[in-house]
Residue, then its C-alpha position, 0 to 999 in steps of 0.5 A: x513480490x508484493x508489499x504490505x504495510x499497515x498503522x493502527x491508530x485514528x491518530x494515523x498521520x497520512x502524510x508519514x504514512x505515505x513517505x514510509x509506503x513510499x520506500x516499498x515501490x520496489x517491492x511492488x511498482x505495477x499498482x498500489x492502493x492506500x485505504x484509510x479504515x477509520x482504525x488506521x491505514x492500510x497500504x499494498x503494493x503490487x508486483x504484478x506477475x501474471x498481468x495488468x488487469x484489475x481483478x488481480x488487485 
């Protein structure tokens, strides 16, 4: 099972962001990506089910 989590806002604090994204490793623990959209921030973890490579992300 993957993970996404997402905070509208430009007042996003990246640092609380991250220590909440933190608590889904679980749900993901083969990569992760946190993209600032200038809106707010976007986190996605991945669990990877059907190999590594990079075109799965």
């Amino acid at each position: 099972m993957c993970s996404i989590m997402g905070y509208c806002g430009v007042t996003a604090d990246l640092t609380k962001f991250e220590m909440g994204f933190e608590k889904t490793i679980s749900r993901g623990p083969d990569d992760c990506r946190i993209i600032d959209t200038g809106d707010g921030l976007l986190g996605f973890r991945r669990l990877s089910i059907m190999g590594l490579t990079p075109s799965g992300m």
